[in-house]
ZAMARGU-4260 file (C-alpha; in steps of 0.2 Angstrom, whole numbers, plus 5000, padded with zeros to 4 digits):
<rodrens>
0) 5135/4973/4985 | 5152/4967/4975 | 5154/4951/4990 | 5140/4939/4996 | 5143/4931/5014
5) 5131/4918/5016 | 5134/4911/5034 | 5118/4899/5044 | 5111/4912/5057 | 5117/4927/5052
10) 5107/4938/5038 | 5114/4950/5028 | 5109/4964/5016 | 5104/4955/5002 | 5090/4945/4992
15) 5098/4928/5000 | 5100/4931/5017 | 5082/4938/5014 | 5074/4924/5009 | 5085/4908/5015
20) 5091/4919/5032 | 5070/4918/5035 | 5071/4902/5034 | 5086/4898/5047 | 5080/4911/5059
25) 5063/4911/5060 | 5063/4888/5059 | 5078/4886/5064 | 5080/4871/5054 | 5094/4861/5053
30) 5104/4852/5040 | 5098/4833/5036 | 5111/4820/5038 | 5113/4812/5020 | 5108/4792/5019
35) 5123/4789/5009 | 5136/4796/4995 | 5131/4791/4978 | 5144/4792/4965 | 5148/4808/4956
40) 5136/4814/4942 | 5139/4811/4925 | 5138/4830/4916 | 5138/4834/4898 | 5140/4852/4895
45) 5139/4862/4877 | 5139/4880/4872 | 5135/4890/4856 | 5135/4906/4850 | 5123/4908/4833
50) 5113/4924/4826 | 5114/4934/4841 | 5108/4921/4854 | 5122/4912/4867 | 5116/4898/4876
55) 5124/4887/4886 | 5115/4870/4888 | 5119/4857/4902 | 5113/4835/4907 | 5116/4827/4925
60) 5110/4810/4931 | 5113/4802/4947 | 5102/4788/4956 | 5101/4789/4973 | 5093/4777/4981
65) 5080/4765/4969 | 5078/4782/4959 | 5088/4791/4944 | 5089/4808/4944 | 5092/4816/4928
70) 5096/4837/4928 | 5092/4848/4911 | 5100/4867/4913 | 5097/4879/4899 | 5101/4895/4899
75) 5104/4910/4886 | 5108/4928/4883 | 5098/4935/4867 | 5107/4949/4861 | 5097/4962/4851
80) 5103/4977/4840 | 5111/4991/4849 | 5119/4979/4863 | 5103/4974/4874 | 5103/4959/4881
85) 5088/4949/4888 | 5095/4932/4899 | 5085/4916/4903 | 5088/4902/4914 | 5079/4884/4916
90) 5080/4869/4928 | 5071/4854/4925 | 5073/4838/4937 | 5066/4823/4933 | 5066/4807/4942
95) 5060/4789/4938 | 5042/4783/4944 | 5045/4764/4954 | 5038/4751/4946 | 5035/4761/4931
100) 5051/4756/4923 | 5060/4771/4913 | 5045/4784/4915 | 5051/4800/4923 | 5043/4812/4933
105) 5046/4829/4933 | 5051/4834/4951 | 5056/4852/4951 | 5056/4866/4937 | 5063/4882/4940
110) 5062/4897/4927 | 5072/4912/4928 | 5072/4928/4917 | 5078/4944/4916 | 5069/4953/4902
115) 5073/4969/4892 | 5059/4980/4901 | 5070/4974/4917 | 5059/4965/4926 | 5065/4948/4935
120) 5055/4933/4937 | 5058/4917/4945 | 5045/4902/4945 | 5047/4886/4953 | 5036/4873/4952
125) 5037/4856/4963 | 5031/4838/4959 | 5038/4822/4962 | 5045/4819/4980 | 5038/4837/4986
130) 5024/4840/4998 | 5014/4855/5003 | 5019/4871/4991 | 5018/4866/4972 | 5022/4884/4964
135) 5033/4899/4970 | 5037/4915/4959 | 5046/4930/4966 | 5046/4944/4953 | 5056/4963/4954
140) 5056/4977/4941 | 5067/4988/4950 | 5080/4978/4960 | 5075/4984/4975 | 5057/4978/4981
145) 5051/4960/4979 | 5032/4953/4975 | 5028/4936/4974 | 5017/4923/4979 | 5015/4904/4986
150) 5001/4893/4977 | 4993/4908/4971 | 4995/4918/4989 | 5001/4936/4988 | 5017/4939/4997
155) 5018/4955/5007 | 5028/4968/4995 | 5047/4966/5003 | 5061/4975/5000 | 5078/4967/4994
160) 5086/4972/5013 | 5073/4969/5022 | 5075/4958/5038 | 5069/4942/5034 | 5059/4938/5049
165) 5048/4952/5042 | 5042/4942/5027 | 5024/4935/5027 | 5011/4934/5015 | 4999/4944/5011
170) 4987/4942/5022 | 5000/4943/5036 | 5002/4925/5040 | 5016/4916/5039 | 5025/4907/5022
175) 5016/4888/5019 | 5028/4873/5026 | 5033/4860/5014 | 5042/4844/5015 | 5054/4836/5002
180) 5059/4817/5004 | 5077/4812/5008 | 5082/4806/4989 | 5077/4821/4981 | 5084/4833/4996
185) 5101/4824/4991 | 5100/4822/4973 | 5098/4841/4969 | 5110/4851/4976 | 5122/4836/4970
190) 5114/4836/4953 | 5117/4857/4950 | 5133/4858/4958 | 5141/4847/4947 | 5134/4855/4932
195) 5140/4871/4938 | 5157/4864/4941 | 5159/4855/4925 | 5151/4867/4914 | 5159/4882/4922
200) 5178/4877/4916 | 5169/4874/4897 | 5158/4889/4896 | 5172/4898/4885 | 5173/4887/4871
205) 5165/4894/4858 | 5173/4913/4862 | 5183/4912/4845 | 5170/4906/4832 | 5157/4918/4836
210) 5149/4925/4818 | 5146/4943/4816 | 5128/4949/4813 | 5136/4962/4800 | 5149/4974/4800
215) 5164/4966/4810 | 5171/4984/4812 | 5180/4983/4795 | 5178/4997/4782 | 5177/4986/4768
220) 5159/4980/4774 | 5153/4999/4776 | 5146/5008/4768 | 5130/5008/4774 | 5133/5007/4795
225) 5131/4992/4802 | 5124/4986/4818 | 5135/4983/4833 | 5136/4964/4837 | 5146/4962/4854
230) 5148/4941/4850 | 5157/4949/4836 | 5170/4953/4852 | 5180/4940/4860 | 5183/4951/4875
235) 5164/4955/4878 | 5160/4938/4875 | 5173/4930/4887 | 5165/4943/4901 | 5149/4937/4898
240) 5151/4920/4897 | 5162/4921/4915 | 5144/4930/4921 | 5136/4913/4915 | 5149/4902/4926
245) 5147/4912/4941 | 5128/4911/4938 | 5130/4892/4935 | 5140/4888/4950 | 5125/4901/4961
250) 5112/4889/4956 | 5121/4876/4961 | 5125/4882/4978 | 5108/4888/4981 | 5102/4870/4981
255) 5113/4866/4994 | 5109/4881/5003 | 5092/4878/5001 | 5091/4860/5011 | 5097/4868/5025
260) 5080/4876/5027 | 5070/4862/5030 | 5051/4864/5027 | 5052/4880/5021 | 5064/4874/5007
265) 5054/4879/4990 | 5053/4896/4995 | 5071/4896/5000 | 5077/4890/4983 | 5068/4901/4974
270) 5073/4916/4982 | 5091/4912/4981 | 5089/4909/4963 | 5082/4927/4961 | 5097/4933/4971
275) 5106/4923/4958 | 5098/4933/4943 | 5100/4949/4951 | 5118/4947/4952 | 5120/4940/4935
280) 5110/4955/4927 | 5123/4967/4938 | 5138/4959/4930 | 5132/4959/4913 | 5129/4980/4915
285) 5141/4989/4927 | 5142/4981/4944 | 5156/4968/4946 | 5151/4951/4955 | 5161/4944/4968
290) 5153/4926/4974 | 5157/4922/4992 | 5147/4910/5002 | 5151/4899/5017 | 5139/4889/5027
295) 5141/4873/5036 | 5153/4864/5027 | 5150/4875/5009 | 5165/4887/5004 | 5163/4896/4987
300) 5175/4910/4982 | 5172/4916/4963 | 5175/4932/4954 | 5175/4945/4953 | 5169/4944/4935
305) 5163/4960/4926 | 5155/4971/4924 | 5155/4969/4905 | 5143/4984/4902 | 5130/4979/4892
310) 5116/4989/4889 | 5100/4988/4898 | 5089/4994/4913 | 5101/5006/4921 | 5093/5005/4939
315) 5096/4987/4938 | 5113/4984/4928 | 5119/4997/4941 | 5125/5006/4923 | 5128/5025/4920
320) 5132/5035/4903 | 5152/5039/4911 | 5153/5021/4918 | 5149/5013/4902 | 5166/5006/4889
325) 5173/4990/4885 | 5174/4976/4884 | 5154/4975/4877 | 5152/4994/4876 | 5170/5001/4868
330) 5159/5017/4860 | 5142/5024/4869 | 5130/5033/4860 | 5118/5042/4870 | 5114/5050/4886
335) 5104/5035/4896 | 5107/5017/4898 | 5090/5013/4901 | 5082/5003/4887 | 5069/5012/4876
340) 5080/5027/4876 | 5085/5025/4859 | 5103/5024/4866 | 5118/5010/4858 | 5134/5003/4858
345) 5148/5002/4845 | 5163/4994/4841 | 5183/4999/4847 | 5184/5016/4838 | 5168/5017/4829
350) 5156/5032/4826 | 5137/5032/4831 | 5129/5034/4815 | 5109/5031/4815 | 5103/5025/4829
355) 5105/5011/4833 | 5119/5011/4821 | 5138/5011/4817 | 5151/5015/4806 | 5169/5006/4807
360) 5185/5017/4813 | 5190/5028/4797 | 5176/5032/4793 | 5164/5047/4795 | 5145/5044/4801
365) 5131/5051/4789 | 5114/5047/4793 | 5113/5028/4789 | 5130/5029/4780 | 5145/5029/4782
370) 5158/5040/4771 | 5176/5037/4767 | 5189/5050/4767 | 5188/5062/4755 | 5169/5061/4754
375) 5154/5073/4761 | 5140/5069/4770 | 5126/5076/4758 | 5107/5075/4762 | 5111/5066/4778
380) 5111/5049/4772 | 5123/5049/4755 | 5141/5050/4753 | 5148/5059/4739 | 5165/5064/4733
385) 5169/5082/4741 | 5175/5090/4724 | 5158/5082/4717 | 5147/5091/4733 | 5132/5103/4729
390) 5123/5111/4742 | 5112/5098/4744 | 5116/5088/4729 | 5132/5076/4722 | 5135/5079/4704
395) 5140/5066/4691 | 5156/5066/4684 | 5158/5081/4671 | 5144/5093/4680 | 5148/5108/4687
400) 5140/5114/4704 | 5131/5131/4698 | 5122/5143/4711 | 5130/5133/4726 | 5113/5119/4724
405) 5111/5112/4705 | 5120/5103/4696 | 5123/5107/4677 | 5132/5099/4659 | 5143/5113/4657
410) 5137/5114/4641 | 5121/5121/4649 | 5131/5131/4662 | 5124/5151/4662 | 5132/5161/4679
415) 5122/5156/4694 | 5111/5145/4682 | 5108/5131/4673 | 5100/5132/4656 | 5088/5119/4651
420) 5089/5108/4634 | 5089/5120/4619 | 5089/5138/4629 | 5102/5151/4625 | 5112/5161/4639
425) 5111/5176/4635 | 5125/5191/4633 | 5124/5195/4653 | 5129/5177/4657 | 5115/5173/4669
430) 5099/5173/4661 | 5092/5156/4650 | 5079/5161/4637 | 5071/5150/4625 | 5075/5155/4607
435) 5059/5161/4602 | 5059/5172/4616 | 5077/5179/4610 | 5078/5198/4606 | 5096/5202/4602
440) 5103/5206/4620 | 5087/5203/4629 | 5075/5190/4634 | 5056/5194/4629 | 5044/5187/4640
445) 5032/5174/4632 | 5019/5184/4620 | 5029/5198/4619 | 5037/5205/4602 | 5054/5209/4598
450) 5055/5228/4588 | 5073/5229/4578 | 5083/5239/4589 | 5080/5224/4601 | 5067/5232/4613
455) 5055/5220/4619 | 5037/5225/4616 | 5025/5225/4628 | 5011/5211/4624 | 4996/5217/4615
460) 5007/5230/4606 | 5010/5227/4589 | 5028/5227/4580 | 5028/5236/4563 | 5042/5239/4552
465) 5052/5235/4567 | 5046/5247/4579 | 5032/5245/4594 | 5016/5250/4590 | 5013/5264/4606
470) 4993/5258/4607 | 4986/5245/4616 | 4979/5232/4604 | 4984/5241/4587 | 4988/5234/4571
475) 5000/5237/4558 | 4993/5242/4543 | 5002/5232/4527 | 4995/5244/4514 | 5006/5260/4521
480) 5019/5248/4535 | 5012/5258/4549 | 5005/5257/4565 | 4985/5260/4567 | 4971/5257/4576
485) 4962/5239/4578 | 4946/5240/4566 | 4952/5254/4555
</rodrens>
């Protein structure tokens, strides 16, 4: 899967042989002799980095013939927290309308995308200069099977390997012909090849004034943990961006390869662009994409470029837990690469903190936090000086940790406890009793009195001339200062 060989009349085991080997087998079309060679496109290529979101934005214009052709490319990488990565692609081709001056007609549109639930999806819509098929799309959430359909016509389930002759619709019968006139069978694979040619020597630019999200990996942004921003990582960001140039220069080829099919072109172009996606998706996660194709007169040779390990749908970014590491994925955090599984990436000697956060090298991961050196990880989330930790509480300055949980003014400090405002610790040094409960050495309960050898007496029990009255609800009697019954 790392090499593609793309050679007229012989298929191979992948999604381009599948769909444009279809073509040149089951046709047998032939090449069309270009009328004449126009002069080189002008291209204007432009890439930027900004708030998680790279996106590389290419112009072409050619005339061939009484006609100007003018290409638009757009594609970007949305980065999300955690490292996933969500790409889109889009071709527009417009060409003028004779006799209508500087009005353009849109002749083709293509739309690629590989989402973060990993499905692929590519859409290609024909106007100007096309007859027969108007709209293609080819769609795969695994990598391995491929559904689409043909101006609203199911196509037969087919797998990536499958031999191309085997491919119909739905209903069994065969793909719809179409036919594409000679100026726009010329101007588009001239058009996209010369936007991947010039944009892929530019695509690097913008590597070294890439902004960080938050947290570039230095301690003096944490605490709290940050989110991991791969465009913060020059080396991450140079993989992906080679990923983009391959993918530019694939599109382009695929033009080219797709007017060798003849009138089963549309579906041709678009299933080489999905192959194009596939292999772009691979390189961004864990498989390394080597691009090789020669085919009557075309020779490409790129790569290998990745894999840079991003996250995303494992099956699809061919990326396991052990395979996963720089450049894009220097620390993993979890046990599955699949999105959803609440699995991250950090930064070069980083700690997972949080999901999906991360805390900068020195520093020790605590919930949402992240704690210096010489602090404790209290309560799972707060950082607190280690001679100030308390069970599950940090003291301020001046407290003492008492009973191994509660923090205390020393002042207040009794044993194992701490006394409220205005209690006593009494003489055994662990029990705090409110001064009206005190009774010399011990600590009457409320309602209890307090006889003068310091006995506690039991509530309902009268204290006269210092002693407890032994009755249950007796009085002491002021006349004689004795004990005696209630009522007389």
């Amino acid at each position: 899967m790392g090499e593609t060989n793309v050679k007229a009349g012989s298929p191979a085991s992948n999604l381009v042989s599948v769909v444009c080997g279809l073509l040149l087998l089951a046709t047998g079309c032939r090449h069309q002799n270009l009328v004449h060679v126009p002069p080189p496109p002008t291209v204007a290529c432009n890439a930027t980095t900004q708030n998680g979101v790279s996106t590389q934005t290419a112009t072409a214009s050619t005339i061939i013939g009484s006609n100007q052709f003018t290409a638009t490319y757009t594609k970007s990488l949305a980065f999300s927290s955690g490292g996933a990565l969500t790409s889109e692609d889009q071709l527009v081709v417009q060409r003028s309308v004779p006799g209508l001056g500087a009005t353009q007609a849109i002749s083709l549109q293509v739309d690629s995308q590989s989402s973060s639930s990993g499905v692929l999806q590519v859409s290609a819509t024909f106007g100007t200069g096309f007859q027969g098929v108007k709209q293609i799309t080819l769609t795969s959430g695994d990598g391995a099977t491929v559904q689409g359909t043909v101006d609203g016509a199911a196509l037969a389930p087919f797998p990536i390997q499958a031999d191309p002759k085997s491919v119909k619709l739905a209903n069994g019968s065969a793909i719809p012909a179409m036919t594409v006139d000679s100026d726009t069978q010329q101007a588009l694979p001239l058009l996209v090849q010369a936007i991947g040619a010039k944009c892929a020597k530019t695509t690097g630019t913008s590597a070294s004034a890439v902004p960080s999200l938050g947290g570039s990996g230095s301690p003096n942004e944490d605490p709290p943990a940050h989110f991991y921003n791969p465009y913060s990582s020059v080396p991450c960001l140079t993989c992906l961006l080679g990923c983009e140039s391959v993918d530019t220069v694939c599109w382009g080829t695929s033009a080219v390869l797709a007017s060798f099919c003849g009138p089963l072109y549309g579906i041709c172009l678009a299933g080489e662009l999905g192959y194009c996606e596939y292999k772009d998706v691979g390189c961004y996660g864990g498989t390394p994409w080597t691009y090789s194709v020669s085919a009557s007169g075309i020779s490409v040779n790129l790569g290998p470029v990745g894999p840079c390990h991003m996250l995303g749908p494992s099956e699809l970014r061919g990326a396991t837990p052990s395979s996963m590491g720089p450049p894009c994925c220097p620390t993993f955090c979890g046990t599955s690469t699949a999105l959803n599984s609440g699995s991250f990436c950090c930064g070069t000697g980083e700690s997972c903190a949080a999901p999906p956060l991360c805390c900068s090298a020195g520093l020790t991961a605590c919930g949402g936090n992240c704690c210096p050196s010489g602090q404790t990880c209290i309560g799972n989330n707060t950082c607190c000086p280690s001679g100030s930790a308390c069970g599950s509480n940090c003291c301020a300055a001046g407290q003492a940790c008492v009973g191994g949980n509660t923090c205390c003014d020393p002042s207040n400090s009794c044993g194992s406890n701490c006394c409220s405002a205005g209690q006593t610790c009494m003489q055994d040094g662990i029990t705090c009793c409110a001064p009206a409960n005190v009774c010399s050495r011990n600590c009457c309960a409320p309602g209890e009195g307090c006889a003068s050898n310091g006995t506690c007496c039991p509530v309902g029990h009268a204290v006269c001339n210092g002693l407890c009255c032994p009755n249950l609800n007796s009085a002491c009697d002021p006349a004689t200062n004795s004990c005696s019954c209630a009522g007389g």
